[in-house]
C-alpha positions in Angstrom: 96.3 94.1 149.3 98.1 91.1 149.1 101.0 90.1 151.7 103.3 89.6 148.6 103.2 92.6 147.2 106.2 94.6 149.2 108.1 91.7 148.5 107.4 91.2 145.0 108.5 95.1 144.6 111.5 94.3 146.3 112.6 91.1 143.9 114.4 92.6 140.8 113.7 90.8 137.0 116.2 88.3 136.6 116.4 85.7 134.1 115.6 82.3 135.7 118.2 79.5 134.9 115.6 77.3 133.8 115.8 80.0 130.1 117.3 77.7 128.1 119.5 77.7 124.4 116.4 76.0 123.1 114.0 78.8 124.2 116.5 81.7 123.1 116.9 79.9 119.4 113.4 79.5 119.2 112.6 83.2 119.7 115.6 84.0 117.4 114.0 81.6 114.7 110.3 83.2 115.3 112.0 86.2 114.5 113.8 85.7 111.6 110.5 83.7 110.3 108.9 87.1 111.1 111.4 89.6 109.4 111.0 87.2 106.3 107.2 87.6 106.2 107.1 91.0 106.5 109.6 91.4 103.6 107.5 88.9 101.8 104.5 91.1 102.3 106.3 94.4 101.4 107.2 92.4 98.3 103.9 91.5 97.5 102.4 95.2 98.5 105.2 96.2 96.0 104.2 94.0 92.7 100.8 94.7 93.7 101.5 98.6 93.0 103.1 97.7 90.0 99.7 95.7 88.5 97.5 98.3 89.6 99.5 100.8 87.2 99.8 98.8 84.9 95.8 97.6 84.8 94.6 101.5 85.0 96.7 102.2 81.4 95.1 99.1 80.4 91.8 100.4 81.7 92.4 104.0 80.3 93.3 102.7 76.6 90.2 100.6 76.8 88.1 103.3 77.9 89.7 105.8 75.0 89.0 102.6 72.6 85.4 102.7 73.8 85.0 106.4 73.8 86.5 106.4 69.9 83.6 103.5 69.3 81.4 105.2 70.3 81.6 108.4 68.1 81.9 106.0 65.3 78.9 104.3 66.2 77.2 108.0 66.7 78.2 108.6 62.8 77.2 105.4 61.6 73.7 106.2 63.3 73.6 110.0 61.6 74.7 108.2 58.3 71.9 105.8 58.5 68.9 108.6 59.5 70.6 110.4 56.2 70.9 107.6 53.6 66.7 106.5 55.1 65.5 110.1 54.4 67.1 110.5 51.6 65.5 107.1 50.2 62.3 108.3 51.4 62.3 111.4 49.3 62.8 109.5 46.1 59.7 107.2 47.0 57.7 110.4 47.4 
């Protein structure tokens, strides 16, 4: 063990006069800088949320759109296989 150490224990924290204004302003402007990035970021998070509703409705009504297509297409094709048999009967 170090020498020190028992009178290290002894010493109580104490803010050294060498602690300056300049040192305590900077902290208190790190700080504020900090608080206002994180309520920034919260703001971002927060449109963020917003888009992402507001791209899945977009996403749903294109996916209903394409869904609807697609049963229309499924007709068209039925359609067709009718009005090509029916044209082969007449040749026969």
């Amino acid at each position: 063990m170090n020498a020190r150490a028992p009178q290290n224990e002894r010493e109580h924290w104490h803010l050294s006069k060498s602690f300056n204004i300049t040192q305590i302003l900077a902290i208190f402007a790190q700080t504020v800088a900090l608080i206002w990035f994180v309520l920034e970021l919260r703001n971002d998070v927060d449109n963020n949320a917003m888009e992402l509703i507001r791209q899945e409705t977009r996403i749903e009504t294109v996916e209903d759109i394409v869904q609807n297509q697609s049963v229309l297409l499924a007709r068209i094709d039925e359609n067709l296989k009718a009005i090509r048999d029916a044209i082969e009967r007449n040749q026969e």
